[in-house]
C-alpha positions as protocol buffer text, in pm:
chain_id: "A"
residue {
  index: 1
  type: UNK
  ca { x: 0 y: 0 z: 0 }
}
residue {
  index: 2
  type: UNK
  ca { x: 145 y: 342 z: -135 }
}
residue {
  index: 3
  type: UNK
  ca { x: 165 y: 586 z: 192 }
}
residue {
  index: 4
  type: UNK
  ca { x: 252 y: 900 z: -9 }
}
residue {
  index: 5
  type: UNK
  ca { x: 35 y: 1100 z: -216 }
}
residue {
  index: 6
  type: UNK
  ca { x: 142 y: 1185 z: -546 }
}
residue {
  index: 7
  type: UNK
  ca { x: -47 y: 1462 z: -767 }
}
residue {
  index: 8
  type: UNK
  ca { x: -12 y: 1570 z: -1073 }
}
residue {
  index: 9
  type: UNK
  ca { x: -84 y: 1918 z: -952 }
}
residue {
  index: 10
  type: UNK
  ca { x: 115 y: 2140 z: -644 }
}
residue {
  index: 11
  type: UNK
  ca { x: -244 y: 2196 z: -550 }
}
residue {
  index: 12
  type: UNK
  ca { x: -168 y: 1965 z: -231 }
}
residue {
  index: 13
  type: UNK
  ca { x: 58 y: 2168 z: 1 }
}
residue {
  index: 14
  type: UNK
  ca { x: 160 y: 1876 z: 234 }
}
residue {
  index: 15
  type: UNK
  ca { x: 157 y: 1493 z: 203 }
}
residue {
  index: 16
  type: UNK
  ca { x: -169 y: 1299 z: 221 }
}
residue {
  index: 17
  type: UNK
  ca { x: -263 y: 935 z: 239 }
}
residue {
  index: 18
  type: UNK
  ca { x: -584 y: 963 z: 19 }
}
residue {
  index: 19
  type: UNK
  ca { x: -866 y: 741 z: -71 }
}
residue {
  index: 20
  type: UNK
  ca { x: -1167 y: 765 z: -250 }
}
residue {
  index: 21
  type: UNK
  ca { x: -1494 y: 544 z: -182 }
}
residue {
  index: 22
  type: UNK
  ca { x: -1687 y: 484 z: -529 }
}
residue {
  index: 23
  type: UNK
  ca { x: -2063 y: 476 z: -439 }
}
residue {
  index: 24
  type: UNK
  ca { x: -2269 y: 227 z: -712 }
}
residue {
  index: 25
  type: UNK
  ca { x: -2487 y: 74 z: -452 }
}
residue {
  index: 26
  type: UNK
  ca { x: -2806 y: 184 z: -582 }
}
residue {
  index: 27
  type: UNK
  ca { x: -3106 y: 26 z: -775 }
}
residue {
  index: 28
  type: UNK
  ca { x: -3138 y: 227 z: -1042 }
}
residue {
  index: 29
  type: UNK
  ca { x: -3528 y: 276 z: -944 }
}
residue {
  index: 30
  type: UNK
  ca { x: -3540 y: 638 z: -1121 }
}
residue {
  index: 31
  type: UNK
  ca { x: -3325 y: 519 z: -1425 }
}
residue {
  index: 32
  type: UNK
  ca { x: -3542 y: 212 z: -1447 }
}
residue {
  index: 33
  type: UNK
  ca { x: -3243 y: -47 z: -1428 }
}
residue {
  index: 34
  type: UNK
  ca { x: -2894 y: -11 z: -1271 }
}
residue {
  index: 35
  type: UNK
  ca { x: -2716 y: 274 z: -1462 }
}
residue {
  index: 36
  type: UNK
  ca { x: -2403 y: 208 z: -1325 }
}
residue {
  index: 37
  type: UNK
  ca { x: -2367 y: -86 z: -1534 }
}
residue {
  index: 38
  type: UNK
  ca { x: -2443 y: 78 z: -1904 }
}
residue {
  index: 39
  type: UNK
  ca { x: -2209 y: 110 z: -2081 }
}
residue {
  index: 40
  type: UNK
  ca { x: -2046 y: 470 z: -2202 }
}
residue {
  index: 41
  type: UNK
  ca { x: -1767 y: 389 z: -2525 }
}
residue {
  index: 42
  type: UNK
  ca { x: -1640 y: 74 z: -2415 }
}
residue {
  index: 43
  type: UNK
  ca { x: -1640 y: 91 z: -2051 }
}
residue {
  index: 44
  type: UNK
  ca { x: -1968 y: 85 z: -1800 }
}
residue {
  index: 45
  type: UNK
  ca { x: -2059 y: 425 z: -1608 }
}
residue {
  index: 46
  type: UNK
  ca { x: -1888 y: 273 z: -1265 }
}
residue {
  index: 47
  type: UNK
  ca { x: -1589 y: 184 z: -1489 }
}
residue {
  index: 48
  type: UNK
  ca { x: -1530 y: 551 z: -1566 }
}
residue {
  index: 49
  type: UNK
  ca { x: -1557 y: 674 z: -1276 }
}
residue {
  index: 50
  type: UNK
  ca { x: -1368 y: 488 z: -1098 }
}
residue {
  index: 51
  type: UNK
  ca { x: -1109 y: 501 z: -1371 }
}
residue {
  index: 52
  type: UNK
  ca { x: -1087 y: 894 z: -1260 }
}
residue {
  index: 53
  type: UNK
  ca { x: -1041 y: 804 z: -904 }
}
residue {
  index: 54
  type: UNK
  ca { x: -781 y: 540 z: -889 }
}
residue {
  index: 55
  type: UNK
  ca { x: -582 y: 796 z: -1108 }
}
residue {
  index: 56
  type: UNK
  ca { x: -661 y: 1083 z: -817 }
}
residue {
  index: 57
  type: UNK
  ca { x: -617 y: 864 z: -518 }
}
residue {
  index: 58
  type: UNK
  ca { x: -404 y: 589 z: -326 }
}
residue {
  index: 59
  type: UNK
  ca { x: -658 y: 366 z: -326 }
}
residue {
  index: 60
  type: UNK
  ca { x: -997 y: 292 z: -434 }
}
residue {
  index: 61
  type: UNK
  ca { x: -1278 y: 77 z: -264 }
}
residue {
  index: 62
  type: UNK
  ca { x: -1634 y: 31 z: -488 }
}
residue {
  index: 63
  type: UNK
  ca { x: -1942 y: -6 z: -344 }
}
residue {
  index: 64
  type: UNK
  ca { x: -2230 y: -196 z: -553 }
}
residue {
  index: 65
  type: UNK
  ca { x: -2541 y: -325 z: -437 }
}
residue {
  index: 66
  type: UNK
  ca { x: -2464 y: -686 z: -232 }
}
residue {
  index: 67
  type: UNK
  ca { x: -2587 y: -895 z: -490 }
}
residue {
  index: 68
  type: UNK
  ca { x: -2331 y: -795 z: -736 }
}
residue {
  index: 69
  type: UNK
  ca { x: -2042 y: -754 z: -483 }
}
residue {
  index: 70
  type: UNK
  ca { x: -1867 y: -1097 z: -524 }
}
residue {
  index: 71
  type: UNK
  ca { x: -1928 y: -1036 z: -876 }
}
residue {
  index: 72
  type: UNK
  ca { x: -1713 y: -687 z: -901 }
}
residue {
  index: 73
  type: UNK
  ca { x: -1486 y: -776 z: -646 }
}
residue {
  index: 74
  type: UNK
  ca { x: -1663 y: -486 z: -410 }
}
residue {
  index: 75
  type: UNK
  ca { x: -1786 y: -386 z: -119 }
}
residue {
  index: 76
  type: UNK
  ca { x: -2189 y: -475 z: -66 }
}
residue {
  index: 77
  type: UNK
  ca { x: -2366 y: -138 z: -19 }
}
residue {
  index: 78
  type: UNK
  ca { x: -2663 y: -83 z: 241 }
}
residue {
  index: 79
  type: UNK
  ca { x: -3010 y: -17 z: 210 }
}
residue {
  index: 80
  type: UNK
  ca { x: -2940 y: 355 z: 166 }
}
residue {
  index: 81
  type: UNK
  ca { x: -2657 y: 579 z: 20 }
}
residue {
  index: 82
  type: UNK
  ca { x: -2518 y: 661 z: 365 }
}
residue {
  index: 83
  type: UNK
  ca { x: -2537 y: 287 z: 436 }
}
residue {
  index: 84
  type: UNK
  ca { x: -2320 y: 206 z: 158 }
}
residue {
  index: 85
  type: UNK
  ca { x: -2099 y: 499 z: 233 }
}
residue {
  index: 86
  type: UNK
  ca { x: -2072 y: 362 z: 574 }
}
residue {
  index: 87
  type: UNK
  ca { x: -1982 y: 24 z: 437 }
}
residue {
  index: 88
  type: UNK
  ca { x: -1723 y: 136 z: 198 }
}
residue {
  index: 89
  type: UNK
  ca { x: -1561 y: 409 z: 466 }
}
residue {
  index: 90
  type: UNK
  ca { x: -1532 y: 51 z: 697 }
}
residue {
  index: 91
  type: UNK
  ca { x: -1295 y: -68 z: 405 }
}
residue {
  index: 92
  type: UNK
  ca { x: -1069 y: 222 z: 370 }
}
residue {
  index: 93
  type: UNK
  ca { x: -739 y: 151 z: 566 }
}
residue {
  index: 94
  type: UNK
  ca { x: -685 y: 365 z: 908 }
}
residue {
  index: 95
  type: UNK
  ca { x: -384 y: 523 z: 786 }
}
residue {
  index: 96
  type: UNK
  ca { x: -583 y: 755 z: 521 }
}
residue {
  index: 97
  type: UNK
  ca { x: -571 y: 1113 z: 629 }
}
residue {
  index: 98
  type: UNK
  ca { x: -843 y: 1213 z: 323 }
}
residue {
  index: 99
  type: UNK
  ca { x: -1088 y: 1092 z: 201 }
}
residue {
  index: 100
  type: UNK
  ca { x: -1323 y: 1116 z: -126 }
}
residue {
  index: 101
  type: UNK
  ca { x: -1691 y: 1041 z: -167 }
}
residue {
  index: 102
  type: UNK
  ca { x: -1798 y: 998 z: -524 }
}
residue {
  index: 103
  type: UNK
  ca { x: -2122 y: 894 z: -678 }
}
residue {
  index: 104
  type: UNK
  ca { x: -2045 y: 638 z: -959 }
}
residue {
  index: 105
  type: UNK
  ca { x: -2334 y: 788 z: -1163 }
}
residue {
  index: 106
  type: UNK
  ca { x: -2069 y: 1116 z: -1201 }
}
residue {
  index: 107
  type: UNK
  ca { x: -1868 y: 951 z: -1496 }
}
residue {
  index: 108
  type: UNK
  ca { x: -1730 y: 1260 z: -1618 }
}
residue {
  index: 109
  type: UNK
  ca { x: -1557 y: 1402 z: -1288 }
}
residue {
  index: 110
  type: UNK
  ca { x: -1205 y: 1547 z: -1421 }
}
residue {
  index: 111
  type: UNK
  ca { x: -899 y: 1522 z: -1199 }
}
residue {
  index: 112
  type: UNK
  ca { x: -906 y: 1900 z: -1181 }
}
residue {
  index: 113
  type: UNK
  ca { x: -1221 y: 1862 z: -953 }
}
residue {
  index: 114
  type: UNK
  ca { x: -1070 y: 1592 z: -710 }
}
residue {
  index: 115
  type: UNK
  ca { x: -752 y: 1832 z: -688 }
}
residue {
  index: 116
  type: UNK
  ca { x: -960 y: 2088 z: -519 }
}
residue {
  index: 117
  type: UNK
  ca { x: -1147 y: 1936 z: -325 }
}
residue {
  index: 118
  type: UNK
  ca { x: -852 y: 1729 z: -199 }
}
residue {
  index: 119
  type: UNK
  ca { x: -640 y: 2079 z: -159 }
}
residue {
  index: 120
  type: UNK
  ca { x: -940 y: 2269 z: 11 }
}
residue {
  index: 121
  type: UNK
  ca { x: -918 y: 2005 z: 302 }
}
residue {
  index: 122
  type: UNK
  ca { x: -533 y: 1986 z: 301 }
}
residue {
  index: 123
  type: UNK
  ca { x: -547 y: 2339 z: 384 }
}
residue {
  index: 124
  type: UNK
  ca { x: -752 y: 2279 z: 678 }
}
residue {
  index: 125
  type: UNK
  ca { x: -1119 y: 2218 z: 586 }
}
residue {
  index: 126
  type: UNK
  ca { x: -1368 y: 1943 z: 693 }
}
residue {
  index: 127
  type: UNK
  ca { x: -1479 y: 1854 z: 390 }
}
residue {
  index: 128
  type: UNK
  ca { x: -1533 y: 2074 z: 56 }
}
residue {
  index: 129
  type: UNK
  ca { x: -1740 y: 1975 z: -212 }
}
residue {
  index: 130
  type: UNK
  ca { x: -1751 y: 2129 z: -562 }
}
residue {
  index: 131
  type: UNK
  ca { x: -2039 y: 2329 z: -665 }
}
residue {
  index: 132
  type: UNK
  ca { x: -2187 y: 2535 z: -928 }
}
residue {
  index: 133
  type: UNK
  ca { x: -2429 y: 2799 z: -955 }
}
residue {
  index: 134
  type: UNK
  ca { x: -2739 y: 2753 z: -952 }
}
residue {
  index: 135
  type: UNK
  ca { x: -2898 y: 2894 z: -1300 }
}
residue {
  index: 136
  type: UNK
  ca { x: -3316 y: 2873 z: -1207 }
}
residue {
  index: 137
  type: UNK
  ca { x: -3499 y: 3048 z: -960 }
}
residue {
  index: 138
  type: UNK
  ca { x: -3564 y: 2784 z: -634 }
}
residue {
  index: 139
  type: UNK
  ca { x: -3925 y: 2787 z: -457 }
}
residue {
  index: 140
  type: UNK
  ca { x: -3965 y: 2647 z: -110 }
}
residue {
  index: 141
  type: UNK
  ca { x: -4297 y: 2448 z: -125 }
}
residue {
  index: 142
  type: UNK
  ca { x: -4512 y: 2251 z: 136 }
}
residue {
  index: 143
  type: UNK
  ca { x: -4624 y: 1924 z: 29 }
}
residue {
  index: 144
  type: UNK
  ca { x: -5003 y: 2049 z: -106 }
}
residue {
  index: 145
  type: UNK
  ca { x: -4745 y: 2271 z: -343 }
}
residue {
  index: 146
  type: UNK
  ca { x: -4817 y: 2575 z: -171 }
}
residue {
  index: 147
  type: UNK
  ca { x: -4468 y: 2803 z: -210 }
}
residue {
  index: 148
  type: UNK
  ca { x: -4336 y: 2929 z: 97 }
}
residue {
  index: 149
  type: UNK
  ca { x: -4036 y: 3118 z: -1 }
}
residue {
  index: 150
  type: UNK
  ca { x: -3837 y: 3214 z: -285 }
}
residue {
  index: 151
  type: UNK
  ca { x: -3405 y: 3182 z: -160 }
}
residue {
  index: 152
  type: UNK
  ca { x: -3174 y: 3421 z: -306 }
}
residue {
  index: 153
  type: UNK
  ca { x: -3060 y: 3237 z: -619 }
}
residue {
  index: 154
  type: UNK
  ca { x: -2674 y: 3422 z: -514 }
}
residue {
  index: 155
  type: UNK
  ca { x: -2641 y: 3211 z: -233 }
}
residue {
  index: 156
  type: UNK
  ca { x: -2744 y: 2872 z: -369 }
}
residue {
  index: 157
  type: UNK
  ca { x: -2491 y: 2610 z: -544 }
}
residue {
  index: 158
  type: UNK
  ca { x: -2593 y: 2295 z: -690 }
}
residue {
  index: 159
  type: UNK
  ca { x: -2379 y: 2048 z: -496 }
}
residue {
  index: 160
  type: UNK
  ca { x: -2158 y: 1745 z: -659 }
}
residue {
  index: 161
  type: UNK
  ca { x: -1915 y: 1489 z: -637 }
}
residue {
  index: 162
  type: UNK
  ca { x: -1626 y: 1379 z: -600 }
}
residue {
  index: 163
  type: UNK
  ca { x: -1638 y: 1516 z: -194 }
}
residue {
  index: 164
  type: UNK
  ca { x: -1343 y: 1503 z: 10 }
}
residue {
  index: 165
  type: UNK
  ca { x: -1326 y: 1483 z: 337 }
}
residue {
  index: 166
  type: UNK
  ca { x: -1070 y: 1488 z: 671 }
}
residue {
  index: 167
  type: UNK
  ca { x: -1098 y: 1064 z: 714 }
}
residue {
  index: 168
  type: UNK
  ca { x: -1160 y: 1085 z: 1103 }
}
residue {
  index: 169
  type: UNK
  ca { x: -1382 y: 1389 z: 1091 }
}
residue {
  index: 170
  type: UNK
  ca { x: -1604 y: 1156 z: 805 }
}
residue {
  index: 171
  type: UNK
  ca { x: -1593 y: 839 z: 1040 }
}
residue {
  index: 172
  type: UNK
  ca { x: -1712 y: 1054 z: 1363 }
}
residue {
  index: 173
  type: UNK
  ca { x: -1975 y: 1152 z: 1108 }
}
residue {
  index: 174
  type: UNK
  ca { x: -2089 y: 832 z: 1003 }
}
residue {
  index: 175
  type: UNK
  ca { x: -2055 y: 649 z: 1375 }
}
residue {
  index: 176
  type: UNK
  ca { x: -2450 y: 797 z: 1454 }
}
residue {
  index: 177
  type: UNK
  ca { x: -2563 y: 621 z: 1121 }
}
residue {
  index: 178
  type: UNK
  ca { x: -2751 y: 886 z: 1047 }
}
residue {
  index: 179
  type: UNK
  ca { x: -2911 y: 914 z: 663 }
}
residue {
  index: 180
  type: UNK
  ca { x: -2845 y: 1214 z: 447 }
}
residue {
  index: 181
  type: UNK
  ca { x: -2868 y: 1255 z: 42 }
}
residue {
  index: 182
  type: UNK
  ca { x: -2478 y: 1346 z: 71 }
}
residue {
  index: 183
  type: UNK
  ca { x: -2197 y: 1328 z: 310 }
}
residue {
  index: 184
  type: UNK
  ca { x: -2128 y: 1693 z: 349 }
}
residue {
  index: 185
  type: UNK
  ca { x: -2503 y: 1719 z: 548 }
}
residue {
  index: 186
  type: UNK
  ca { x: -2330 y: 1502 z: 822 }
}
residue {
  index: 187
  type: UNK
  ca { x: -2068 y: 1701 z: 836 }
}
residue {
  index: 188
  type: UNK
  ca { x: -2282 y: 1998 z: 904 }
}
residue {
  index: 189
  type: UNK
  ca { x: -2533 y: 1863 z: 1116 }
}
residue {
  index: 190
  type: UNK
  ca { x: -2185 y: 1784 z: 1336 }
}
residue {
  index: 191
  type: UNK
  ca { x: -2090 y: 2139 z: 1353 }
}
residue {
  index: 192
  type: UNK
  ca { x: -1746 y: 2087 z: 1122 }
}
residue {
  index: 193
  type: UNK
  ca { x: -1652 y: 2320 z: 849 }
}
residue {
  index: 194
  type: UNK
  ca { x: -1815 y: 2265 z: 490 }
}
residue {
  index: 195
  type: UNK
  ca { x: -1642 y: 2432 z: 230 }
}
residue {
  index: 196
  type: UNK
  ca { x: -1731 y: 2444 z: -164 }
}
residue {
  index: 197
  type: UNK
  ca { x: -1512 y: 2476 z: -467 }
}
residue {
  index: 198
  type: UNK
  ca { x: -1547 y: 2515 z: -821 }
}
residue {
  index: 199
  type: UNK
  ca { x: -1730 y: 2248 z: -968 }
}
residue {
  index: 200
  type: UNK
  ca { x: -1790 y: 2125 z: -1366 }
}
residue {
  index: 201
  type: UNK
  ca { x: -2096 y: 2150 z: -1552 }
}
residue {
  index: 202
  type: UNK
  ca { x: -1981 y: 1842 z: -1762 }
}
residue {
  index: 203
  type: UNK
  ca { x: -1978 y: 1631 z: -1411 }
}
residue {
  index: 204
  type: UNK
  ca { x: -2304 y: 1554 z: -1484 }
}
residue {
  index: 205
  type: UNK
  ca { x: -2510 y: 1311 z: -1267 }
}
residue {
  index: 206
  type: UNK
  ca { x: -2701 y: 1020 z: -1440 }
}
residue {
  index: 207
  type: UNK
  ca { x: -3027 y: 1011 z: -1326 }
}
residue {
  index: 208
  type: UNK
  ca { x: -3267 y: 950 z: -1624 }
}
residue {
  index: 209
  type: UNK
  ca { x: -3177 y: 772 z: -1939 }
}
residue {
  index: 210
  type: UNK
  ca { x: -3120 y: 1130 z: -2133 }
}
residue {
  index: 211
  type: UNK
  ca { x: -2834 y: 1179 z: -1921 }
}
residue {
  index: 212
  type: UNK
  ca { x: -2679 y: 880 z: -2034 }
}
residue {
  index: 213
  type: UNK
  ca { x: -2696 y: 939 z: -2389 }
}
residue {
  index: 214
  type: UNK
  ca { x: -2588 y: 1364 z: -2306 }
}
residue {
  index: 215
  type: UNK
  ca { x: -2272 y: 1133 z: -2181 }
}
residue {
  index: 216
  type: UNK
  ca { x: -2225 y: 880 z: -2415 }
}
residue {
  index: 217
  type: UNK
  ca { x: -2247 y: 1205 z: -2671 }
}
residue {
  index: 218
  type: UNK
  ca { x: -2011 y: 1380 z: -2460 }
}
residue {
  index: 219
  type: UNK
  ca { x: -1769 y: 1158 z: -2421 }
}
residue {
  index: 220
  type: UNK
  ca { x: -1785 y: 1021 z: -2825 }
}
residue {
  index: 221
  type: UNK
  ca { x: -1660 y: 1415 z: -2867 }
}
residue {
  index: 222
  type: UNK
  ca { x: -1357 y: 1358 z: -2661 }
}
């Protein structure tokens, strides 16, 4: 096991130990099957992004859902994205001073973005995530669709991945096994210091099957 961190940026001021959990644990229930598995070019969505972060990181442990797991030589994922966070952060070695959370269905996350997020928390963050603006106006509603407010669109980013993370401030995060749609909102709910970077608009997430052919057209251009 490598216990140096080399970069192929300066972006990193000291030496880290840094992993990065890939996160393809879920059922595909809004996609309609399990997206993780189509294939983009020649390799499947989980393929490229974990591709990206074995290039980015020391090591690399992929969660799928646990009747794949002895299939893809991975980690068995929970019944809910934390859960299979929580099962993949279990894997990660003790010695890792960073680590990266990345949704699998982000198959276009550049190394640029994991060197910020990695540098941000080098330099002293909690965790960082990359984010970019947000382009619509948001509306608070109630559930009979009544709005209730209307946030300043200035002070709203749309959140992704790859989010890094100070390893023992994730794993004091994760010991309540509390739920949250990402790891950041653990971080906050514990009081520790969120930051948020530039993201990419081409680090698109693949929800719905027109985001999978916006990537397989994407990436076909590169």
């Amino acid at each position: 096991m490598t216990q140096v961190t080399v970069l192929p940026s300066e972006a990193v001021p000291h030496v880290e130990t840094v992993w990065t959990v890939v996160v393809g644990g879920g059922n595909g229930q809004r996609f309609g099957k399990q997206k993780q598995y189509e294939l983009i070019g020649d390799r499947r969505v989980i393929d490229h992004s974990k591709a990206v972060a074995e290039q980015m990181s020391d090591g690399v442990v992929v969660v799928v859902p646990a009747s794949d797991a002895v299939a893809e030589r991975a980690i068995a994922g929970g019944n809910s994205r934390s859960a299979s966070v929580r099962a993949g952060l279990a894997a990660v070695p003790d010695d890792a001073t960073i680590v990266c959370v990345h949704d699998a269905a982000r198959p276009l996350a550049s190394p640029a973005v994991y060197e910020r997020v990695i540098a941000a928390v080098a330099a002293g963050a909690d965790a960082a995530v990359p984010g970019i603006p947000v382009a619509d106006t948001i509306k608070v509603v109630e559930a009979n669709g009544t709005v209730v407010a209307t946030p300043d669109r200035s002070t709203l980013v749309a959140v992704q991945t790859p989010q890094a993370f100070r390893a023992s401030v994730l794993r004091a995060a994760h010991a309540g096994g509390g739920d949250a749609t990402d790891d950041a909102a653990l971080i906050e709910q514990a009081g520790g210091t969120v930051v948020v970077v530039e993201g990419d608009h081409l680090n698109r997430k693949i929800t719905l099957p027109d985001d999978l052919e916006w990537a397989r057209r994407e990436m076909g251009e590169r």
